[in-house]
C-alpha positions in Angstrom: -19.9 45.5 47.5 -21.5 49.1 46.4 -24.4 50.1 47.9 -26.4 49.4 45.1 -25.4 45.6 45.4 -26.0 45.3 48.7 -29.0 46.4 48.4 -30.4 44.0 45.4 -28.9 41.4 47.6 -30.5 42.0 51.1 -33.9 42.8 49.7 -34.7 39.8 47.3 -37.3 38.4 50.1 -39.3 41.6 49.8 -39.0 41.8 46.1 -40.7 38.2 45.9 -43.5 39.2 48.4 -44.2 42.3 46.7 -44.4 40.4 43.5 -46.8 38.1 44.9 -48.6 40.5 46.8 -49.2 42.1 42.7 -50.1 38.6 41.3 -52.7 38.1 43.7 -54.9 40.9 42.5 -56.9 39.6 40.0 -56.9 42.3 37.2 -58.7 41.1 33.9 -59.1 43.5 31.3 -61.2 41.6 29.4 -63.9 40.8 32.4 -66.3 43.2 33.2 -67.1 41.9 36.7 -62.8 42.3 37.4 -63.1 46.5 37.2 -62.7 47.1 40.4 -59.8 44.2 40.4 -58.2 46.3 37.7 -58.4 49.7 40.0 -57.0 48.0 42.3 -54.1 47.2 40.1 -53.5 50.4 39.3 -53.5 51.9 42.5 -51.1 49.0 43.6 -48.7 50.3 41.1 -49.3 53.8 41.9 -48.3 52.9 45.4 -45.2 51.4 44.6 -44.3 54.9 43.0 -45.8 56.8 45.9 -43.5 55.1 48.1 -40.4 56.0 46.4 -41.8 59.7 46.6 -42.0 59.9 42.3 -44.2 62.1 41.2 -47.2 59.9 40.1 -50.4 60.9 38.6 -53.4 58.2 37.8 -54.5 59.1 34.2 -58.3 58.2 33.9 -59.0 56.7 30.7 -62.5 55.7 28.3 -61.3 51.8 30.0 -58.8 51.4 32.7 -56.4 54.0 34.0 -52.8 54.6 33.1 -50.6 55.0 35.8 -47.5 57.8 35.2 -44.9 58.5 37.2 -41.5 60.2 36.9 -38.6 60.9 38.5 -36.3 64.1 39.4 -34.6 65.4 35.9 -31.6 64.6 35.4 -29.1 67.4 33.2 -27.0 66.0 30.7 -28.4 62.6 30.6 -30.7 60.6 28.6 -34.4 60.9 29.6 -36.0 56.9 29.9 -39.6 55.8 29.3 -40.8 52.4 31.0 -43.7 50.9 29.6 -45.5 48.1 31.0 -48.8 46.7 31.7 -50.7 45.9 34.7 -53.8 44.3 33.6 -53.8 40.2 32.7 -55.6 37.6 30.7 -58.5 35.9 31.9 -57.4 32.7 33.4 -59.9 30.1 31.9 -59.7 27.3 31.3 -59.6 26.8 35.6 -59.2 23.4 35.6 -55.9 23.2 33.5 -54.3 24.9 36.5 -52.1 23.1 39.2 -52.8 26.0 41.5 -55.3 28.4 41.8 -54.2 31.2 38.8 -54.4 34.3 41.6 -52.7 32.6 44.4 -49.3 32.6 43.8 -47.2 29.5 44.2 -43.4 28.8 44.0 -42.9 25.1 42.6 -39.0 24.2 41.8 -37.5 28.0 41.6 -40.8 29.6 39.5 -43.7 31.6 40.5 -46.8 30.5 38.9 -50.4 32.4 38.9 -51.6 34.6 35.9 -49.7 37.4 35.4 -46.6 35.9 36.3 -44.7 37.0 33.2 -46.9 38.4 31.1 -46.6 41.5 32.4 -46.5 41.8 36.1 -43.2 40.1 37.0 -41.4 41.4 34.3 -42.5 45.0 34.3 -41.9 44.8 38.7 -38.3 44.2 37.9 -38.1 48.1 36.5 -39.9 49.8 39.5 -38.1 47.4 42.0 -34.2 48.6 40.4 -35.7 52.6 41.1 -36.1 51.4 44.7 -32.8 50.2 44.9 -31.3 53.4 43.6 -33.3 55.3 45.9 -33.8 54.0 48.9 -29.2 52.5 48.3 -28.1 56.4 47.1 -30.6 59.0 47.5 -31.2 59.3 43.5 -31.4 57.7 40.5 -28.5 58.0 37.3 -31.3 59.2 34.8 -34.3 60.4 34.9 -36.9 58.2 34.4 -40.4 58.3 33.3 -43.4 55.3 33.9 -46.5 55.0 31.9 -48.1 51.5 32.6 -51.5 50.4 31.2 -53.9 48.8 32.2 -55.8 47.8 28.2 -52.7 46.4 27.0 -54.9 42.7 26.9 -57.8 44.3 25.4 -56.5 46.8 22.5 -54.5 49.7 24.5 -57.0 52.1 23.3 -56.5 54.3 26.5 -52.3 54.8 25.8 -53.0 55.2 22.3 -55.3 58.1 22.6 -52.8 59.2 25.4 -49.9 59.1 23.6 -51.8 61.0 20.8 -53.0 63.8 22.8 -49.4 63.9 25.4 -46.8 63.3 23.5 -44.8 66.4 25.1 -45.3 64.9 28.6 -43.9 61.3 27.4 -40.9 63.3 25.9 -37.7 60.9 26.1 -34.1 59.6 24.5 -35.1 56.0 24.5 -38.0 53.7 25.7 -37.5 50.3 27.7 -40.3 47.3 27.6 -39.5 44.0 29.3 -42.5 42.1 27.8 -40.5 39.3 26.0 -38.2 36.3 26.3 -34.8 35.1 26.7 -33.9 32.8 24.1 -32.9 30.1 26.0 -32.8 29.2 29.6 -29.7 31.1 31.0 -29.6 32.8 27.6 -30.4 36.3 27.6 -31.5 38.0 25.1 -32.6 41.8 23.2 -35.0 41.5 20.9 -34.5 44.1 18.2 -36.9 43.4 15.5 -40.9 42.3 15.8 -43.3 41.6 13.1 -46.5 43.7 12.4 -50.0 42.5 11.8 -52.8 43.0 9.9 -56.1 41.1 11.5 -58.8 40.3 9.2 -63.1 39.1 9.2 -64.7 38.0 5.8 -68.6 36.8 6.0 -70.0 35.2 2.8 -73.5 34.6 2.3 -75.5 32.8 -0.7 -79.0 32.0 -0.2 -81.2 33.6 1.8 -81.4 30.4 4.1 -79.7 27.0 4.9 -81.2 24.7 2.0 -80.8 20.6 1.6 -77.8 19.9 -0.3 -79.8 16.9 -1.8 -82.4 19.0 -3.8 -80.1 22.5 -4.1 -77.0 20.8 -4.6 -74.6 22.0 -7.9 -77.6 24.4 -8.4 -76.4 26.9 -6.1 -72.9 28.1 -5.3 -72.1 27.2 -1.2 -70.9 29.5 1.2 -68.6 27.3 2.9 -66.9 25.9 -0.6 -66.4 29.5 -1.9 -64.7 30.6 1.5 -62.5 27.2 1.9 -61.8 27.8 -1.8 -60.9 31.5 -1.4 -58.7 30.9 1.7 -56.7 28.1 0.1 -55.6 30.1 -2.7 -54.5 32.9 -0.3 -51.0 30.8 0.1 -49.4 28.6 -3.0 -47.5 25.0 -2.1 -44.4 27.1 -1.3 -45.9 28.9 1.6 -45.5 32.1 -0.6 -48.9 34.2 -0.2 -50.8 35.2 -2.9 -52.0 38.6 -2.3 -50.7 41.4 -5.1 -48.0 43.3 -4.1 -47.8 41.5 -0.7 -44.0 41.3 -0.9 -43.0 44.3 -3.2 -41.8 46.2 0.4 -40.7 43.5 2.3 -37.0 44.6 4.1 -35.2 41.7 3.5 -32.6 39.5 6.2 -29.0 40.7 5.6 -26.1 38.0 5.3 -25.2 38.9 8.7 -28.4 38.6 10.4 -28.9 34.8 8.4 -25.5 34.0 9.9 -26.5 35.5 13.2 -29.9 33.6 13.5 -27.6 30.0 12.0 -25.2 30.5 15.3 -28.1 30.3 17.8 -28.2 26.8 19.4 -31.9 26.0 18.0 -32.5 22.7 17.6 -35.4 21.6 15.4 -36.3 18.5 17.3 -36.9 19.8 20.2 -38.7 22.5 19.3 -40.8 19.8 17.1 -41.2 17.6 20.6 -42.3 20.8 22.5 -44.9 21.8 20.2 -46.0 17.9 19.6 -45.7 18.0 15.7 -43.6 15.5 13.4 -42.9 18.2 10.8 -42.1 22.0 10.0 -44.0 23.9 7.5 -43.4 27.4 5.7 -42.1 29.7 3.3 -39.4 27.8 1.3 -36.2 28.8 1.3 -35.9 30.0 4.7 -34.8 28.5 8.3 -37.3 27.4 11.0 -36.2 31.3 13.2 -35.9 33.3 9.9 -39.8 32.3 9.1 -40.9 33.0 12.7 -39.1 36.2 13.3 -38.3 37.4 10.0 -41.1 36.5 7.3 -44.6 37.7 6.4 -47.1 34.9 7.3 -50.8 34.3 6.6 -52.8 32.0 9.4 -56.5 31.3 9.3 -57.4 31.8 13.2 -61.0 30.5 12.8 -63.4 29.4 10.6 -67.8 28.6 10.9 -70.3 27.8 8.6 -73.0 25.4 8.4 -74.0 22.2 10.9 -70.6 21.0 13.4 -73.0 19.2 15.9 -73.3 16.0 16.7 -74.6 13.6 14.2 -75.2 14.8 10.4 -77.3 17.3 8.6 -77.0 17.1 5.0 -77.1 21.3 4.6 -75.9 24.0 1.9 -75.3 26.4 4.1 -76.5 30.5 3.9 -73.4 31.8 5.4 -69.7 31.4 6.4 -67.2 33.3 8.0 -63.7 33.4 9.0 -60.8 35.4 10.9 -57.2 35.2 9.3 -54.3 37.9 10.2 -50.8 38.2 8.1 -47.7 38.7 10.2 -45.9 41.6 8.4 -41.5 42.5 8.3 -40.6 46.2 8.3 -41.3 48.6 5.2 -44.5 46.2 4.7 -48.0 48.3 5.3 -50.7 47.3 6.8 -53.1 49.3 4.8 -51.6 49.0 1.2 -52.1 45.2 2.2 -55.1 45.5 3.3 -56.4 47.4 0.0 -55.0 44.8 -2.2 -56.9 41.9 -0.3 -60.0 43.8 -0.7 -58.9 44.2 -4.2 -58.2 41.0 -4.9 -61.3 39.4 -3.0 -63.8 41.7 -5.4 -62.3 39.8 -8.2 -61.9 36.2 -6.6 -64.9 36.1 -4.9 -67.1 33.3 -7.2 -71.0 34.6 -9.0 -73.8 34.2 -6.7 -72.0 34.9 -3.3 -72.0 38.0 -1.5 -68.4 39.4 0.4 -67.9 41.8 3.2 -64.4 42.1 4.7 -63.7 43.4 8.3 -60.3 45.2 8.4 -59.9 45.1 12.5 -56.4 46.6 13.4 -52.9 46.4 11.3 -49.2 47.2 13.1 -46.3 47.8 10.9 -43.3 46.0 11.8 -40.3 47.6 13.7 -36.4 46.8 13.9 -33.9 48.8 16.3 -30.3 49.3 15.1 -27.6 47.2 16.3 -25.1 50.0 16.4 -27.2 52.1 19.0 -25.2 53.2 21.8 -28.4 52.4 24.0 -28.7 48.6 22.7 -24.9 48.5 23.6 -25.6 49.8 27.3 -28.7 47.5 27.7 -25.7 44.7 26.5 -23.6 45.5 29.8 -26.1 46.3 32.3 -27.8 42.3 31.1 -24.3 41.1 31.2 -23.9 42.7 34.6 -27.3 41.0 35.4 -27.2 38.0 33.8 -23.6 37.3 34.4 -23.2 36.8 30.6 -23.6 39.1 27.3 -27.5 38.8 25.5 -27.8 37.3 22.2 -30.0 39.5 19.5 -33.0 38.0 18.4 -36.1 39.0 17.1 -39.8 37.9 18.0 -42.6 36.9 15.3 -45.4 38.6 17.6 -46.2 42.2 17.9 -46.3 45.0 20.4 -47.9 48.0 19.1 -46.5 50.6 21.3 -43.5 50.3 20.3 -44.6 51.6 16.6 -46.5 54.2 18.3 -43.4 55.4 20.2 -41.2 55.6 17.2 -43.6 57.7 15.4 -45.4 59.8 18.4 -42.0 60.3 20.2 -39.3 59.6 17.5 -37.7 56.8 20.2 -36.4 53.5 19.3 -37.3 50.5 22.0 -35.3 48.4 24.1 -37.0 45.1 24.3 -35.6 43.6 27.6 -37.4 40.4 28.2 -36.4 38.2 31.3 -39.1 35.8 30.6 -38.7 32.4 29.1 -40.3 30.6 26.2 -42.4 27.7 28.3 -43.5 30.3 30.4 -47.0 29.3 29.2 -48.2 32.6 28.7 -51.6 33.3 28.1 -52.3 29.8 28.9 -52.7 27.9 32.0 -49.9 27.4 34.7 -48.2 30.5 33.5 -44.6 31.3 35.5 -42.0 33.5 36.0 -38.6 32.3 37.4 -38.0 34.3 40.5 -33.6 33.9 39.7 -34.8 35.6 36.4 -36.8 38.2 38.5 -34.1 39.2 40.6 -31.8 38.9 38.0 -34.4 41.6 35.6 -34.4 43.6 38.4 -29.9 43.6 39.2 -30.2 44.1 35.4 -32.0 47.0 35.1 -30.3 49.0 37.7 -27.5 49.1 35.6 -29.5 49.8 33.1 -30.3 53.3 34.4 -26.7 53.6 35.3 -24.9 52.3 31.8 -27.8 54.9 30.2 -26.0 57.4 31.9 -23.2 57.4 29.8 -25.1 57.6 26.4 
């Protein structure tokens, strides 16, 4: 057994304390009363770098600090940038939870407290595989470079501005993120493609005030008919959405990829059963994982206007409102898409009714090559990990930074994720399987040394 091994092997005890020791800090972006909770994070991290005697520098931001560390340069090697986040969602709703969200408990082989996966556990695993290299051999393969946020719940305004502003500091061959999921339990996966977004607000308003629908009734155009009328048109039968030009630069699955996505062992019913639905709806003419990973979407994420208490009030409402966000594919842009909609809306949008649209934030979409000689080292060092090669998937959600690193650095992604799919992330009870921690962090270390090579 190398050193390196016996290492990962005789500290997986204190890799499961320090993980809990990290979960227990309740850092919530979103929470004002949590600052100090979120410092604490930081620092936390910082210490963890400390301790390996990286250089490490806490970065104050307009929000919550980044945290950046490197390690000693390496010649003749590829330079690697980790990216992670520190900070959490806010645990609510309390009472959904088994335990207490920020005290970790292990139930059946899994970790559970917020945080867990989403990104604490997962992002630990990269830190944890420097210790090994250190404290095991006195150095690290590559040289490796930290920056880990603490906004990534909230916007990442900080590392956006950072990254900006510091590009030359971030300098690197190739970036790593575990922020994902296998595909399956004891599947492993690298995620190589993720869709964009474009988020959306539209307020209507009519008359200058609620009125009865008895007396004002098919006399004056309603809020709340002229939205529900306008969203519904937004996507036709075939789940094909209606806004011009929305698919003219859509990058389009190749055979291989369809064949690809066909051989994974998905099975429809059970992801029907998981979600508690008795059908599957979208775009015709495409498979249940080429829609979610692959295809532009349109959902409506909220809707108000007019009386929803108890009871009934016969009302023509004065207003309405809702939020809706399209998933984008690569080559589509966020801000040609979001000039058509307003486009479109200026000629939809029915006499006597008043539109303003809110464009909030848009995210291209990004995919990695295949024939990278990074993905194929991230392929051995999993396999080395996981004790069996990934599969290649892609995600339907987004992760901004990774845009920004492709155009602020020029640096494709690896997208490493040791999480699961029921990992209930976000939500309450969410977990992280400590064999999948320790097998992130065995995983990563040959990472660094498999990049070597590149």
């Amino acid at each position: 057994m190398s050193p390196l091994d016996d290492y990962l092997k005789q500290h997986r005890d204190h890799f499961e304390q320090d993980l809990c020791d990290f979960l227990r800090i309740p850092s919530v972006s979103a929470d004002s009363s949590h600052v100090q909770d979120v410092h604490a994070a930081a620092n936390w991290v910082a210490d963890q770098f400390r301790s390996l005697d990286l250089h490490t520098e806490m970065i104050e931001t307009e929000g919550h600090p980044l945290v950046y560390a490197e390690s000693p340069a390496v010649p003749d090697v590829p330079v690697v940038l980790v990216y992670g986040h520190y900070d959490v969602q806010p645990p609510d709703p309390l009472d959904e939870w088994t335990s207490p969200p920020f005290e970790p408990t292990v139930r059946d082989g899994n970790v559970y407290a917020r945080g867990a996966t989403d990104d604490k556990g997962q992002m630990l695993t990269h830190i944890k595989s420097a210790q090994a290299w250190m404290k095991s051999t006195g150095s690290l393969p590559v040289q490796l470079k930290y920056i880990i946020e603490g906004e990534e719940e909230v916007g990442s305004t900080g590392i956006n501005t950072y990254l900006e502003n510091h590009a030359d500091k971030l300098k690197c061959n190739v970036a790593v993120i575990s922020d994902t999921s296998q595909f399956a339990r004891g599947m492993p996966a690298i995620t190589y493609g993720l869709r964009g977004i474009v988020y959306f607000e539209l307020f209507l308003s009519g008359p200058k005030q609620d009125l009865h629908s008895g007396s004002f009734g098919g006399a004056v155009m309603n809020p709340v008919n002229a939205l529900t009328r306008l969203l519904g048109s937004l996507v036709d039968d075939d789940g094909r959405i209606q806004i011009p030009g929305f698919y003219d630069d859509v990058q389009t699955l190749t055979d291989s990829e369809r064949e690809q996505f066909a051989g994974l062992p998905f099975k429809e019913k059970s992801f029907m059963d998981k979600l508690g639905v008795e059908l599957l709806n979208g775009e015709h003419g495409y498979s249940t994982l080429e829609r979610r990973w692959a295809r532009p979407t349109l959902d409506i994420n909220g809707i108000s206007g007019g009386y929803a208490g108890e009871g009934a009030k016969t009302v023509l409402p004065a207003r309405a409102s809702a939020k809706f966000s399209c998933r984008l594919v690569p080559d589509q842009d966020p801000e040609t898409i979001a000039a058509s909609l307003r486009s479109w809306l200026e000629e939809s949008c029915p006499p006597g009714i008043q539109s303003e649209l809110i464009y909030h934030h848009g995210a291209p979409g990004v995919v990695v090559p295949l024939d990278s000689s990074y993905v194929a080292a991230a392929t051995r060092a999993i396999e080395k990990g996981f004790g069996r090669p990934p599969v290649f998937i892609r995600e339907g959600g987004s992760i901004p930074i990774v845009t920004g690193f492709k155009d602020k650095l020029g640096v494709d992604t690896l997208l490493l994720g040791w999480g699961l799919d029921d990992d209930n992330t976000h939500s309450p009870n969410e977990k992280f399987s400590l064999a999948d921690f320790q097998r992130g962090i065995k995983a990563s270390a040959y990472l660094w040394k498999e990049l070597s090579g590149c």
